[in-house]
Legacy VTK file of the C-alpha trace (Angstrom):
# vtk DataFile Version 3.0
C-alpha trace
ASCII
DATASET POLYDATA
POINTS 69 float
-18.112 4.781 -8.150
-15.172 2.258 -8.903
-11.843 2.934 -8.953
-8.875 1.040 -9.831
-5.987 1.560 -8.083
-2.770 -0.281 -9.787
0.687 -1.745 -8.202
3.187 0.937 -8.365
5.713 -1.657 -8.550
6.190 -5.043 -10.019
5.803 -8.048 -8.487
4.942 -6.602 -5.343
2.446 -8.438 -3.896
0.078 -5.500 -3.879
-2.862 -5.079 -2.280
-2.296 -8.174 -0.021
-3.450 -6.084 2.814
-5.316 -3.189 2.618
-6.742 -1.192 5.993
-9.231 1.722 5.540
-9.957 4.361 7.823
-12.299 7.415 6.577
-10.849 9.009 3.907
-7.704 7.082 3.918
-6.545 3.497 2.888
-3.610 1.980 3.267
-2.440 -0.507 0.828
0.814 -3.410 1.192
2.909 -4.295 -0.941
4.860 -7.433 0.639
7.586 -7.353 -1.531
7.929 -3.605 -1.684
9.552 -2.983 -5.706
9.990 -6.386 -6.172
13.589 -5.728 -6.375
14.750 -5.306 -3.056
14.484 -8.626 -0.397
12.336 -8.527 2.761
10.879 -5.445 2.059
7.454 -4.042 2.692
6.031 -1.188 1.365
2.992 1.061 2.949
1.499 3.117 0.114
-1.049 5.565 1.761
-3.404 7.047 -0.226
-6.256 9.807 0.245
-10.701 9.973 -1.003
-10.962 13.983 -1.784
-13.362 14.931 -4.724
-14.607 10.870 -5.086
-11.014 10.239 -6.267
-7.929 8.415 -4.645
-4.338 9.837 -5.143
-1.470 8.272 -3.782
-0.305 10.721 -0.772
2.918 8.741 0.308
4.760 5.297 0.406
6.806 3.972 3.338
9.516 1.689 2.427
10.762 -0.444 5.970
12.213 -3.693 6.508
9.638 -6.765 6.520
10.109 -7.721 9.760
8.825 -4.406 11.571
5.756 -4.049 9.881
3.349 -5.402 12.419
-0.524 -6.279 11.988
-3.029 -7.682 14.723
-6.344 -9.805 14.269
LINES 1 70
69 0 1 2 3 4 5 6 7 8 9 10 11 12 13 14 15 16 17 18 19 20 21 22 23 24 25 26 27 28 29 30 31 32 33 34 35 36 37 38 39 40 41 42 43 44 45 46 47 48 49 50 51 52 53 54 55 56 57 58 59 60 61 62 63 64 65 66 67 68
């Protein structure tokens, strides 16, 4: 099964980064709205029933967000 999971936003730069873990995936958006500067936005979403549904997004400054690897 495919699904398609579109920017919330504009101009975003979403799905940049994506982590997976189970039934949840996390997906960036680098620019968070595309409105607001050095911005990043964590959208979290959840697999029940073969379906993703956005659970939450985190909007926090660029500069904490943090990866590894």
């Amino acid at each position: 099964m495919v699904q398609r999971i579109d920017d919330p936003g504009t101009d975003s730069a979403f799905a940049r980064t994506v982590a997976m873990s189970g039934t949840t995936l996390v997906v960036a958006a680098l620019r968070g709205n595309g409105r607001i500067a050095d911005t990043g936005v964590a959208h979290v979403y959840r697999e029940q029933n073969a379906r993703w549904s956005l659970a939450r997004s985190t909007m926090a400054p660029f500069w904490s967000v943090r990866t590894s690897g």
